[in-house]
C-alpha positions as CSV (number, residue, x, y, z in Angstrom):
1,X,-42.5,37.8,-42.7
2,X,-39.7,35.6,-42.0
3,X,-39.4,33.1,-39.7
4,X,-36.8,33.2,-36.7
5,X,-34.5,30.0,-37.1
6,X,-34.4,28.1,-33.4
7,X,-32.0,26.2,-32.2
8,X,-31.7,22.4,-33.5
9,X,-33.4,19.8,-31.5
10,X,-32.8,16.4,-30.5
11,X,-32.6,13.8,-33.4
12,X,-33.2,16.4,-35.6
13,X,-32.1,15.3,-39.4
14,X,-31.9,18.6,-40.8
15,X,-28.9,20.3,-42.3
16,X,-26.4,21.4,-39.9
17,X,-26.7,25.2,-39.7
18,X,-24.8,27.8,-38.2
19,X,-23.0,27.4,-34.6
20,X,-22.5,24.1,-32.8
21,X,-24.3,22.3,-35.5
22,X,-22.8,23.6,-38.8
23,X,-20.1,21.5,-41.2
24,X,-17.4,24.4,-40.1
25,X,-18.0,23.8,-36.3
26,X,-17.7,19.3,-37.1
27,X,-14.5,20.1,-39.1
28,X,-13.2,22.4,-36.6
29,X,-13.6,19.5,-33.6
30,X,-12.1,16.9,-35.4
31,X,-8.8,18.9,-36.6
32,X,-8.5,19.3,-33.2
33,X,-8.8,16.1,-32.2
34,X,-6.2,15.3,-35.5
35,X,-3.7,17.6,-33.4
36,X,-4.3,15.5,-29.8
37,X,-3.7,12.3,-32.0
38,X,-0.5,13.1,-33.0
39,X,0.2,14.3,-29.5
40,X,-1.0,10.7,-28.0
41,X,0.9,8.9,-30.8
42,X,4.2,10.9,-29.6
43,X,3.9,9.7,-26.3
44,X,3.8,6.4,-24.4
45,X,1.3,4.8,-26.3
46,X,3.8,2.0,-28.6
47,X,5.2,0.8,-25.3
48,X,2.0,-2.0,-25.7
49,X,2.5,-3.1,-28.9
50,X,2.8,-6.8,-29.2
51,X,2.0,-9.5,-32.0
52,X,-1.0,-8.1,-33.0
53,X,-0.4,-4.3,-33.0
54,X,2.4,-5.0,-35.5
55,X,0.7,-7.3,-38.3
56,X,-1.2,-4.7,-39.8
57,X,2.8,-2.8,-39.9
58,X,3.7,-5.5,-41.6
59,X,1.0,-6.4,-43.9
60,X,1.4,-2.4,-45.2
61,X,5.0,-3.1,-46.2
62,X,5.1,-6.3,-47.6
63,X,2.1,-8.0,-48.2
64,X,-1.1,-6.3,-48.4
65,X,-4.1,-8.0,-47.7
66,X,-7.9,-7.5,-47.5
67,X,-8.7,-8.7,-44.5
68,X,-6.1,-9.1,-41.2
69,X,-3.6,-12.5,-42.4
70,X,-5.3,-15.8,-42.7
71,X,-8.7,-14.2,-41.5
72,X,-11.9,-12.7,-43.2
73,X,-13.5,-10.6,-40.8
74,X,-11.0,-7.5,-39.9
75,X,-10.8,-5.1,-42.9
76,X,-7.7,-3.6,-43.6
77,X,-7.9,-0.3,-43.8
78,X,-5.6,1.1,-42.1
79,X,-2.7,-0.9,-43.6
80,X,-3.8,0.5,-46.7
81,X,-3.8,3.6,-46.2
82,X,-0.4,3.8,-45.0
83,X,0.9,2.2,-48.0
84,X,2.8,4.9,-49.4
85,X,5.1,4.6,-46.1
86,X,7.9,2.2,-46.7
87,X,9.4,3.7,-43.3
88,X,8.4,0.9,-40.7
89,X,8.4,3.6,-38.2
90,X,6.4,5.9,-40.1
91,X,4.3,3.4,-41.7
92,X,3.6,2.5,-37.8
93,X,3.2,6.0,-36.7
94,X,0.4,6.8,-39.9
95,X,-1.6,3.6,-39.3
96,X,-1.7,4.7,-35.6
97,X,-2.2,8.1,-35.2
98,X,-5.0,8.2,-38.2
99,X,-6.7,5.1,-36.1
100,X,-6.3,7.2,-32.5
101,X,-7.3,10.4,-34.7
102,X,-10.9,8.2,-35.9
103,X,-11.2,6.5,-32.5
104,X,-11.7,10.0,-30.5
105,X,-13.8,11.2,-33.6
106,X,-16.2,8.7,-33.4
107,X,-17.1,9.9,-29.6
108,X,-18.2,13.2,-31.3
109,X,-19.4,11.8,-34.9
110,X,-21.7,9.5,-32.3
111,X,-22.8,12.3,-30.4
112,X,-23.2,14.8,-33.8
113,X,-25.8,12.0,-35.1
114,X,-27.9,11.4,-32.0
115,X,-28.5,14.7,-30.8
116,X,-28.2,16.8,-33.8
117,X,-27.3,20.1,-33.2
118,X,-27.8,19.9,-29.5
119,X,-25.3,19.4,-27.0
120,X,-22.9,17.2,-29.1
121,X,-19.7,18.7,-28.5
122,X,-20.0,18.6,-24.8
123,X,-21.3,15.4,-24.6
124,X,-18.7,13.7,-27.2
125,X,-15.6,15.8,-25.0
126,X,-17.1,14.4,-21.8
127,X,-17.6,10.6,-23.2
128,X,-13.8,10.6,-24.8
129,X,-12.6,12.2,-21.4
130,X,-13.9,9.3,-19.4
131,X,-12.7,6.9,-21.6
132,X,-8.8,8.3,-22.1
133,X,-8.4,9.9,-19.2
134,X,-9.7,7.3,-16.8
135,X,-8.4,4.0,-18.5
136,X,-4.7,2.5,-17.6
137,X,-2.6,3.1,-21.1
138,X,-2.8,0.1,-22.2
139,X,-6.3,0.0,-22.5
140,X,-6.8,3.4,-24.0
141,X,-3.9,1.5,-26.7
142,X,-6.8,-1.0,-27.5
143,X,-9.1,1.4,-28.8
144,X,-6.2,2.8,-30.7
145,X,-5.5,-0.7,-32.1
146,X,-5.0,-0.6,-36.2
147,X,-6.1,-5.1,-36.2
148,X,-9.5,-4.7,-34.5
149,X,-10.2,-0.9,-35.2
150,X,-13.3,-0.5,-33.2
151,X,-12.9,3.2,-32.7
152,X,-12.1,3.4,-36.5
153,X,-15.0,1.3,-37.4
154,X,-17.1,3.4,-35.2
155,X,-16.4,6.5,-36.7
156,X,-16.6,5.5,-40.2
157,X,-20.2,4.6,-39.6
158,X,-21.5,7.2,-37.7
159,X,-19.7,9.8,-40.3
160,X,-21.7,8.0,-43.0
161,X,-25.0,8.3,-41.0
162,X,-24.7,11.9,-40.4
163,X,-23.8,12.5,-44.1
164,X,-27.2,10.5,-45.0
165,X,-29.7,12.6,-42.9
166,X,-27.8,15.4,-45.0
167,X,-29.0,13.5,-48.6
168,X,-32.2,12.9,-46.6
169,X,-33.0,17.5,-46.1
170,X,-30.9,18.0,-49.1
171,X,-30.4,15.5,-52.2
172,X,-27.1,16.0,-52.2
173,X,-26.6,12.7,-53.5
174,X,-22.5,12.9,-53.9
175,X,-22.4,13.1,-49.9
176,X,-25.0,10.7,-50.1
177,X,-22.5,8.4,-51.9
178,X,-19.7,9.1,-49.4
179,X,-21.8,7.9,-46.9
180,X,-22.6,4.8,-48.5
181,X,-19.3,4.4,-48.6
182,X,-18.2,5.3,-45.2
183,X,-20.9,2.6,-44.1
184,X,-19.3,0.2,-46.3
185,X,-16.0,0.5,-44.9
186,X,-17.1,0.9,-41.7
187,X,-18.5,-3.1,-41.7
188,X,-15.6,-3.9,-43.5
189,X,-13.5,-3.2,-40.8
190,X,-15.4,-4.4,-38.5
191,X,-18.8,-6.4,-39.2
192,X,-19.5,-7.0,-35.8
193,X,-20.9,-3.1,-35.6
194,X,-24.2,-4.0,-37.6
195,X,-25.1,-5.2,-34.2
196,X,-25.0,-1.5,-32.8
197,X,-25.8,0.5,-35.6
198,X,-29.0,-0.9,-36.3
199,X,-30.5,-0.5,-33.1
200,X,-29.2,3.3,-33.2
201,X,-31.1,4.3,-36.1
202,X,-33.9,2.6,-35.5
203,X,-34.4,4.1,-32.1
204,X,-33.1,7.7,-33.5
205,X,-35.6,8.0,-36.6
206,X,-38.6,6.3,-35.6
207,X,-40.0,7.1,-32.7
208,X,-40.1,10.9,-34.1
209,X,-41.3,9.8,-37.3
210,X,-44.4,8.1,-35.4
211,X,-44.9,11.3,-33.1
212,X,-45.4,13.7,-36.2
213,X,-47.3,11.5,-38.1
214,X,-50.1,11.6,-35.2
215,X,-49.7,15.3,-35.5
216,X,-52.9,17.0,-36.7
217,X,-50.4,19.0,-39.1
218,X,-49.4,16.1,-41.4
219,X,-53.5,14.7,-41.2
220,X,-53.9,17.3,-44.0
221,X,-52.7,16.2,-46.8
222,X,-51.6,19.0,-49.1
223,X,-53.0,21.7,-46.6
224,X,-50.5,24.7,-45.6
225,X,-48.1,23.9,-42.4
226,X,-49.3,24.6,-39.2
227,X,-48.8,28.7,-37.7
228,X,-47.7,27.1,-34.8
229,X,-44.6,25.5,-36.7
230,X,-41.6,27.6,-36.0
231,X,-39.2,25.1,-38.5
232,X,-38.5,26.9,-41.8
233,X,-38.0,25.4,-44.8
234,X,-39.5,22.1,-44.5
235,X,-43.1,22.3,-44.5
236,X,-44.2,22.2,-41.2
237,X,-44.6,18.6,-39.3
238,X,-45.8,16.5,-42.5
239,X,-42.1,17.6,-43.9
240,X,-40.2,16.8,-41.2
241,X,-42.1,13.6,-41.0
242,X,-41.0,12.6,-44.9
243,X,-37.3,13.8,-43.9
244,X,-36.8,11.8,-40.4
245,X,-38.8,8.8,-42.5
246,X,-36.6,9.4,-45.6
247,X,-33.3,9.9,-43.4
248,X,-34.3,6.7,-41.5
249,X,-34.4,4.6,-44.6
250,X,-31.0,6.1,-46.2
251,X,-29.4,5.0,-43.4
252,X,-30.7,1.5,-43.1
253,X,-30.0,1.1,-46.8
254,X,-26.3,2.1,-46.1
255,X,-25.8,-0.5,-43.2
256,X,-27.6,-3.2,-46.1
257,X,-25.5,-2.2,-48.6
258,X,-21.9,-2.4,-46.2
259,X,-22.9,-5.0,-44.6
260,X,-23.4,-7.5,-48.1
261,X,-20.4,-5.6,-48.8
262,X,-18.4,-6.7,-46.4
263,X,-20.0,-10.5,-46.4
264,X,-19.0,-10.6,-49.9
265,X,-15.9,-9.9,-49.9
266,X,-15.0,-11.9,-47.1
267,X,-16.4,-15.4,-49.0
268,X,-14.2,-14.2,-51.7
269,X,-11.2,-14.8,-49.2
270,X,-9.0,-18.4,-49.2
271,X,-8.7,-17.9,-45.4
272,X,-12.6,-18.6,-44.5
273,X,-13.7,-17.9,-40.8
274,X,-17.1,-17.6,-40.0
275,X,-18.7,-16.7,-36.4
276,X,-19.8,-19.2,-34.7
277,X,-22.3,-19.3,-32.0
278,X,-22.6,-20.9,-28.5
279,X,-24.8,-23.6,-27.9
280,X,-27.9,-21.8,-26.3
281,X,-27.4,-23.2,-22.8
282,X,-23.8,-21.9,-22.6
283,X,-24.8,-18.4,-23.6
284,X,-25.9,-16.6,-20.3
285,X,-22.9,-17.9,-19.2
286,X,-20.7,-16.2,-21.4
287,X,-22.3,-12.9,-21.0
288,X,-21.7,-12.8,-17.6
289,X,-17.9,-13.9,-18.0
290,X,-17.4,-11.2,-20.5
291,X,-19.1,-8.4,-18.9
292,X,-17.5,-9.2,-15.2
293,X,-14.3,-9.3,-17.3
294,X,-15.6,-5.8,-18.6
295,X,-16.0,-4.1,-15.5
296,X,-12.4,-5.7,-13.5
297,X,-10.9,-4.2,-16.7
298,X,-12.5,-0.9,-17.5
299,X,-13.2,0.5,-14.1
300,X,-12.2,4.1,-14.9
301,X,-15.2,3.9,-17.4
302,X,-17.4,2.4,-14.8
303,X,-16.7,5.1,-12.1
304,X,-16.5,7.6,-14.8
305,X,-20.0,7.0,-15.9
306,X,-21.5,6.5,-12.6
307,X,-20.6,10.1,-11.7
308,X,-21.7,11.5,-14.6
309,X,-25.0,9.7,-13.4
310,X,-24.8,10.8,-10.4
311,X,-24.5,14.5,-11.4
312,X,-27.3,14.6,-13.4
313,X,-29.5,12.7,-10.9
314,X,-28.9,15.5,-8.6
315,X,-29.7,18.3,-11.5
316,X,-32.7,16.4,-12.1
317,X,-33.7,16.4,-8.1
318,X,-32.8,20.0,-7.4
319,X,-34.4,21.6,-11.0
320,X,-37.6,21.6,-11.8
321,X,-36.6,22.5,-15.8
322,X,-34.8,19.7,-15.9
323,X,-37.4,17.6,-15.0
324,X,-39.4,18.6,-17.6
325,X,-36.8,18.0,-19.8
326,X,-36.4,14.2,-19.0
327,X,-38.0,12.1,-21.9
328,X,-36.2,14.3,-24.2
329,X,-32.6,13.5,-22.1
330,X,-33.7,9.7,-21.9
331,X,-34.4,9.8,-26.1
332,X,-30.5,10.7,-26.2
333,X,-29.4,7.8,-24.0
334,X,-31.6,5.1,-25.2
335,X,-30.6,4.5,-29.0
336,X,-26.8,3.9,-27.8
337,X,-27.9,2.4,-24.9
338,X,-29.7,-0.6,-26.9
339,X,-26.9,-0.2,-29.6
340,X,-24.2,-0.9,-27.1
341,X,-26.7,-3.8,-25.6
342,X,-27.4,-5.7,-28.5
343,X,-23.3,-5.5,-29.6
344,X,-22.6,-6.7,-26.8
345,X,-24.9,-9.7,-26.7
346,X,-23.7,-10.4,-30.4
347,X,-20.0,-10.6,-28.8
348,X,-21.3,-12.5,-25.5
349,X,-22.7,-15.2,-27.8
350,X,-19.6,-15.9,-30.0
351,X,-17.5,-19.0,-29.6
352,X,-14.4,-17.6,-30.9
353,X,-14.4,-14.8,-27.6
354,X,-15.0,-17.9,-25.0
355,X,-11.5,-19.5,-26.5
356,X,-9.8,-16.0,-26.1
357,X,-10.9,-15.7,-22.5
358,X,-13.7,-13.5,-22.3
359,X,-11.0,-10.3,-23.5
360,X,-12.6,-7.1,-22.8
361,X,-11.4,-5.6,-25.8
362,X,-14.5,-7.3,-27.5
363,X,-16.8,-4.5,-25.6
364,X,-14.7,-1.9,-26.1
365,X,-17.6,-0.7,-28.8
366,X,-20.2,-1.3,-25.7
367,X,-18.0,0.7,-23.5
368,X,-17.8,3.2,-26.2
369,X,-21.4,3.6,-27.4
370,X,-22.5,3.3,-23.0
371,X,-20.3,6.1,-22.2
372,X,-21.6,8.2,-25.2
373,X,-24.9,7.4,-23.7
374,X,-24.4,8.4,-20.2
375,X,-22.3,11.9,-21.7
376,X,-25.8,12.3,-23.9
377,X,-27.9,12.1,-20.7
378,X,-25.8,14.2,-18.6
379,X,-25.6,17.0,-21.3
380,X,-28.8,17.5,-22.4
381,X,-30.0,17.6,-18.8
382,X,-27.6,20.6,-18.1
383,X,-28.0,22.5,-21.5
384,X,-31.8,22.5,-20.3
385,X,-30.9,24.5,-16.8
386,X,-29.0,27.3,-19.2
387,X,-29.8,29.7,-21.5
388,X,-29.0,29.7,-24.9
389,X,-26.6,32.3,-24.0
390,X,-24.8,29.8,-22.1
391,X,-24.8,26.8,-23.9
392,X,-22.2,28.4,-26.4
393,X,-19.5,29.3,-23.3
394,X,-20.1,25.9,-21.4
395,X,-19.8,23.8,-25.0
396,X,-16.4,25.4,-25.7
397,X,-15.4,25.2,-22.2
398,X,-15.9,21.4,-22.1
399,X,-14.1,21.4,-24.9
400,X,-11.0,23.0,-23.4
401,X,-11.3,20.7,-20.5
402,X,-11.0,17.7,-22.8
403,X,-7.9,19.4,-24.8
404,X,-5.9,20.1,-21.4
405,X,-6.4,17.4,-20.0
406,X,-5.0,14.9,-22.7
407,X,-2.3,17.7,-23.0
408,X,-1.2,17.0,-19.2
409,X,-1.3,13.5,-19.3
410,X,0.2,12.5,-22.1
411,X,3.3,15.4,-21.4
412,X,5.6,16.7,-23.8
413,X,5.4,14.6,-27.5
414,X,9.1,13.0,-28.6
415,X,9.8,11.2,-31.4
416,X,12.8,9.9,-29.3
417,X,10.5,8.6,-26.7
418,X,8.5,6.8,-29.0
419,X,11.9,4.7,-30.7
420,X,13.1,4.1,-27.6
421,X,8.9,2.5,-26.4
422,X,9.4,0.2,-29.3
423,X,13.0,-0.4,-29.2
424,X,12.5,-1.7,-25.3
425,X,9.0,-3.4,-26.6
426,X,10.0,-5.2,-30.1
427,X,13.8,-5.0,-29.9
428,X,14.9,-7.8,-27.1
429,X,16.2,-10.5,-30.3
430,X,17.2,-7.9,-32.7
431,X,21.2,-7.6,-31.9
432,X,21.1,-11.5,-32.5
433,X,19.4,-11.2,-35.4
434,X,21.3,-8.8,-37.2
435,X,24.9,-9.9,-36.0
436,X,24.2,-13.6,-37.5
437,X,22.4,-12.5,-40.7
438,X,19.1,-13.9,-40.0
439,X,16.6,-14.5,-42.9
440,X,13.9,-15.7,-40.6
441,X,12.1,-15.9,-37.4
442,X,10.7,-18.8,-36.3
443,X,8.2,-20.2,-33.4
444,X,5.3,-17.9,-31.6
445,X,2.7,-15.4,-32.4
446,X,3.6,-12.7,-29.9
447,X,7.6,-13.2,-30.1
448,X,8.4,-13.8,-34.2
449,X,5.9,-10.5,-35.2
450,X,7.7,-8.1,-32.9
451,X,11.1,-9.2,-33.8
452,X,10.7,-9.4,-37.4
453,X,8.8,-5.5,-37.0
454,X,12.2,-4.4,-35.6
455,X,14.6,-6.2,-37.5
456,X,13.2,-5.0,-40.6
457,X,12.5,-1.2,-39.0
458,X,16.9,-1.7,-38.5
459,X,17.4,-2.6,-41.5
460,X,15.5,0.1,-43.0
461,X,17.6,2.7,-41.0
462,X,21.0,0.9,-42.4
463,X,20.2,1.1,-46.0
464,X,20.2,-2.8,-46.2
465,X,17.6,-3.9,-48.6
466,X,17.3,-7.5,-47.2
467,X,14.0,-8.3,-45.7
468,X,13.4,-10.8,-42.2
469,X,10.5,-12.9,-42.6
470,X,8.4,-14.3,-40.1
471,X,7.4,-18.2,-39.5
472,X,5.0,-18.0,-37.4
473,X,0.9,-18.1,-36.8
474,X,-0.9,-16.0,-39.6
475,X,2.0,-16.4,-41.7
476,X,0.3,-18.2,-44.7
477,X,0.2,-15.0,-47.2
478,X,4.0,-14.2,-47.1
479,X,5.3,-17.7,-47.9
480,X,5.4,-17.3,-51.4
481,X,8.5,-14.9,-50.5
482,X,10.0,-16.3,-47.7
483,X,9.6,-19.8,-48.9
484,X,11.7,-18.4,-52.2
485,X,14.9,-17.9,-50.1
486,X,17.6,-20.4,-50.9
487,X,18.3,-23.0,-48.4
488,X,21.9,-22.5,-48.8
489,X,21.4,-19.1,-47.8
490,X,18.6,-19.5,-44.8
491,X,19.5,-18.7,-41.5
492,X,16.3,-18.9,-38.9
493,X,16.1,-17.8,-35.7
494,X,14.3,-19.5,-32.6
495,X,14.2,-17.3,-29.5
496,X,15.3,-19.8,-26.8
497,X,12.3,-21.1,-24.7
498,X,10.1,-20.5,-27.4
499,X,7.8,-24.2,-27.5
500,X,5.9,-23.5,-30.7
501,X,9.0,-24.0,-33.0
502,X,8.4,-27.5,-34.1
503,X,4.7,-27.2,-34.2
504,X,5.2,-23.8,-36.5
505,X,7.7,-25.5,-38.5
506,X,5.1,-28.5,-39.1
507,X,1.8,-26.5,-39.5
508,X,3.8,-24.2,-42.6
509,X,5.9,-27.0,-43.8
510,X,9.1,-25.4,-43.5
511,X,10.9,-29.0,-43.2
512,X,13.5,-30.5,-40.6
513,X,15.6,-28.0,-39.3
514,X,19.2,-28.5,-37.3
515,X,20.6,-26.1,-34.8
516,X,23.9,-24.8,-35.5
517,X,24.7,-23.1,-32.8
518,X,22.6,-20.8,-29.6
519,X,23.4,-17.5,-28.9
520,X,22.5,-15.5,-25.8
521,X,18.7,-14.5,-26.7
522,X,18.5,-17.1,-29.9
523,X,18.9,-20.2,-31.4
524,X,20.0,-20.3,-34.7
525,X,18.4,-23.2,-36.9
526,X,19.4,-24.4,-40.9
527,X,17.6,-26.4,-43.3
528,X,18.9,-30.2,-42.7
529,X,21.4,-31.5,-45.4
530,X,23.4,-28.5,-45.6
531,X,27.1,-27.3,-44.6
532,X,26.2,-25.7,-41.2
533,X,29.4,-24.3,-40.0
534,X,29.5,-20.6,-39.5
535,X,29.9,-18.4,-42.3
C-alpha cells in the first residue's frame, strides 16, 4: 500500500515536490521577481549613482577586469556579463537590473534553503517587502549596487546550496556541479559571505542530523524503517539521517571549494589588498559604531522587523497551536540569525570599514539575512494556526501583496525617466566636455567616474567613436590606453574646485600640466611644452 506524501518540513533536504516546494513553483517566483526588476530599474533608482555605481559600467566597456579596479576582493561579475552591451546605457541598465533581479531573489533562494518546502514564499515576500518598501531609495540602490553586489553574492550562494541538498536526495551530480559553481562565484563576488554562510549550514543540517541519529529507527542497522515513518522514499529516519548528513557536507565542500577559489585568484591579482583586522582593544568599539550607524540608517528595516515580532508574539500568546509549534519557528530564525551575527562581526572587526566611516552598506548582508530571519519566524508561526488548505491562499496572497506594492511605489516604468536620473546625476561637466574636445578627465573619485560615464554614453549616441578617459583613483588598469594619446592631441579636463588634481596627476604620473583656459563648470589643462592656444 502506498504511502500518502505530507507536506515538506522545516530543513528538510529532500527534492522539491509538487506545490510551494517544486522547481516549477522556484522558477515561477523568481520570473516574477525578473519582471519587478525591470520595473525598479525603469524607475528612480539611477538618480544615486555616483563614482562607484559607474566603474563596474565602465570596466564592461573598456577594460574588463577580475576583480573591481586596482582591488582583489570584489568579483566582477556583473560587468562581465554585460559585456556584449557596448551601449553605456544599456550596458548600465543589464548590470543593474540582473543585480536588482538577484538581490530580491536571494530573499526567497534564502528562505527556499532554510525552510524547505514550508513557508518560503511568504516569508522571502515579507522579508524583501520590509526591506524595499521601508528603506529611503537610496538605500534600497545599495543593495542593488553592481561594485559591492551583496544581494548578488547572496543569491548566488544560497541557489548553489539548494541545488546541493538536491545532489544530496538525488545524485544528480550536473546540478551538483552548478552549485559548486554558484558557490564559487558567489565568494568571488563577495568573500566576506563565508562569514554567513557557514554558520547557516551548520545550524540548518546538523542539529537534525543529531536528532535522527538518537532515533531508535536509525539504531538498527540494516533493519526495515520504522511503520511510524510517514516519508517515502528514503528509508525511514536512518535515510534521512545519511541525506541531511550528506547534504550538510556538499554544501560545506562548496563554500571550501569557492572560498580557495576566490583566495586564489585574488593572489593572482597585481593590485593586492588584503583584510586587515583591528587591534583587539579597538574592536568592541567598532561594532558598536557600525551597528549604531546601522540602525540611524536602516530604520524602515528596524521597525519593519520589530512588527513582524510583534505580530507573531501576539499569535504565540493568544494560540495555543502556535505554541507548540515554537522550537520548530525558532529552528527557522536561528541559522540566519547567527549567519547574519557572525557577518557582521567579520565587518565590525575590519580596518578598512573604520577608514570609510562605519558605512552601513557593510551590513546590508546582516540586514538582509536578520530580516529573512524575523519573516522565517513570523511565517512558520502563522502557517501553524492554518490548515493546509490555507497555507496555499495566504502564500499566494503574500505574494500579491509584495507584487503590488513595488508596483505602486515605484509608478509607471520610463526609459525617459531613467536618461533624464542620469543625465541630472552624471551629466553636470558634460557640455564642457564635449564642446572643447576633451580626451580626459582629471582630479576626484566621485566627479571624473560620473563624467567620463556620460561623456562616453554622448558620444555613443553621436556616432563618435572617440573614447574620454578618466585620471582619477582606481585608474591604474586603463592607462595603457589613455597614457597612449598623443600629447599634442590631449586635452584634460579639471572640474573647477576639484583639490585632488595635482595629487591625481602625481600618484599616475601624468606629468606637469598648464591651464589654458577655464570654462564655466571646467578647467581645461595641456601637457607642458606644447602650443596651447585654442584649436
Amino acid at each position: 500500500m502506498s504511502v500518502p506524501e505530507q507536506p515538506a518540513t522545516l530543513n528538510d533536504p529532500s527534492p522539491p515536490r509538487d506545490g510551494v516546494g517544486s522547481w516549477r513553483c522556484l522558477a515561477a517566483v523568481l520570473a516574477i521577481v525578473g519582471v519587478l526588476a525591470v520595473w525598479i530599474n525603469l524607475d528612480g533608482l539611477h538618480r544615486y549613482q555616483s563614482g562607484d555605481s559607474v566603474v563596474p559600467v565602465l570596466m564592461s566597456l573598456y577594460r574588463w577586469t577580475p576583480f573591481y579596479w586596482e582591488t582583489n576582493r570584489l568579483g566582477s561579475l556583473l560587468p562581465l556579463l554585460a559585456r556584449p552591451f557596448r551601449d553605456p546605457l544599456a550596458n548600465m541598465l543589464v548590470q543593474y537590473t540582473t543585480a536588482t533581479w538577484l538581490g530580491i531573489s536571494a530573499f526567497f533562494l534564502g528562505a527556499r534553503y532554510v525552510l524547505g518546502g514550508g513557508p518560503w514564499i511568504a516569508a522571502g515576500a515579507i522579508a524583501a517587502g520590509i526591506y524595499l518598501d521601508f528603506q529611503p531609495a537610496g538605500l534600497r540602490f545599495e543593495m542593488m549596487m553592481t561594485q559591492h553586489a551583496y544581494g548578488t553574492a547572496l543569491a548566488l550562494g544560497f541557489g548553489g546550496l539548494i541545488l546541493l541538498d538536491h545532489v544530496a536526495t538525488t545524485r544528480a551530480w550536473m546540478r551538483g556541479a552548478l552549485g559548486m559553481a554558484a558557490l564559487s562565484l558567489a565568494l568571488w563576488v563577495n568573500v566576506s559571505l563565508i562569514a554567513s554562510l557557514l554558520p547557516v549550514i551548520v545550524l540548518r543540517h546538523w542539529p537534525s542530523a543529531a536528532k535522527l541519529r538518537e532515533s531508535p529507527d536509525v539504531a538498527a542497522p540494516g533493519g526495515p524503517p520504522a511503520q511510524s515513518d510517514p516519508a517515502p522514499s528514503f528509508c525511514g529516519k536512518r535515510g534521512r539521517f545519511a541525506i541531511t548528513l550528506r547534504a550538510s557536507w556538499l554544501s560545506l565542500a562548496g563554500v571550501a571549494a569557492g572560498f580557495i577559489f576566490s583566495l586564489v585568484w585574488s593572489r593572482m591579482r597585481r593590485h593586492y589588498e588584503t583584510y586587515t583586522l583591528l587591534p583587539l582593544l579597538q574592536i568592541g568599539q567598532s561594532w558598536m559604531h557600525l551597528w549604531r550607524e546601522a540602525f540611524a540608517t536602516f530604520p524602515g528595516a528596524t521597525w519593519g522587523a520589530a512588527a513582524a515580532l510583534a505580530a507573531a508574539t501576539i499569535v504565540l500568546v493568544v494560540n495555543r497551536q502556535a505554541r507548540q509549534s515554537i522550537v520548530d519557528s525558532l529552528r527557522a530564525a536561528l541559522p540566519l540569525l547567527t549567519g547574519a551575527l557572525c557577518h557582521s562581526v567579520l565587518m565590525g572587526s575590519l580596518a578598512w570599514v573604520g577608514m570609510n566611516a562605519y558605512a552601513a552598506r557593510y551590513l546590508i548582508v546582516s540586514i538582509m539575512l536578520t530580516l529573512l530571519a524575523v519573516a522565517g519566524l513570523f511565517s512558520t508561526i502563522i502557517f501553524k494556526t492554518i490548515g493546509y488548505r490555507w497555507r496555499s491562499m495566504a502564500t499566494w496572497a503574500t505574494m500579491a501583496g509584495f507584487v503590488g506594492t513595488i508596483v505602486v511605489l515605484h509608478g509607471t516604468p520610463s526609459l525617459a525617466s531613467v536618461r533624464a536620473d542620469i543625465d541630472r546625476t552624471t551629466g553636470r561637466l558634460t557640455k564642457e566636455i564635449m564642446e572643447a574636445e576633451c580626451t580626459h578627465v582629471i582630479g576626484s573619485y566621485w566627479v571624473v567616474w560620473p563624467a567620463v560615464f556620460h561623456a562616453n554614453l554622448e558620444l555613443f549616441e553621436r556616432g563618435d567613436g572617440r573614447i574620454v578617459w578618466g585620471i582619477a583613483s582606481r585608474c591604474g588598469p586603463t592607462k595603457k590606453f589613455w597614457s597612449k594619446v598623443p600629447p599634442e592631441q590631449t586635452k584634460i579636463a579639471a572640474a573647477i574646485g576639484d583639490d585632488e588634481v595635482e595629487k591625481i596627476a602625481e600618484m599616475y604620473q601624468v606629468g606637469p600640466l598648464v591651464e589654458e583656459r577655464q570654462l564655466q563648470t571646467i578647467r581645461i589643462l595641456r601637457p607642458a611644452g606644447f602650443d596651447m592656444r585654442p584649436r
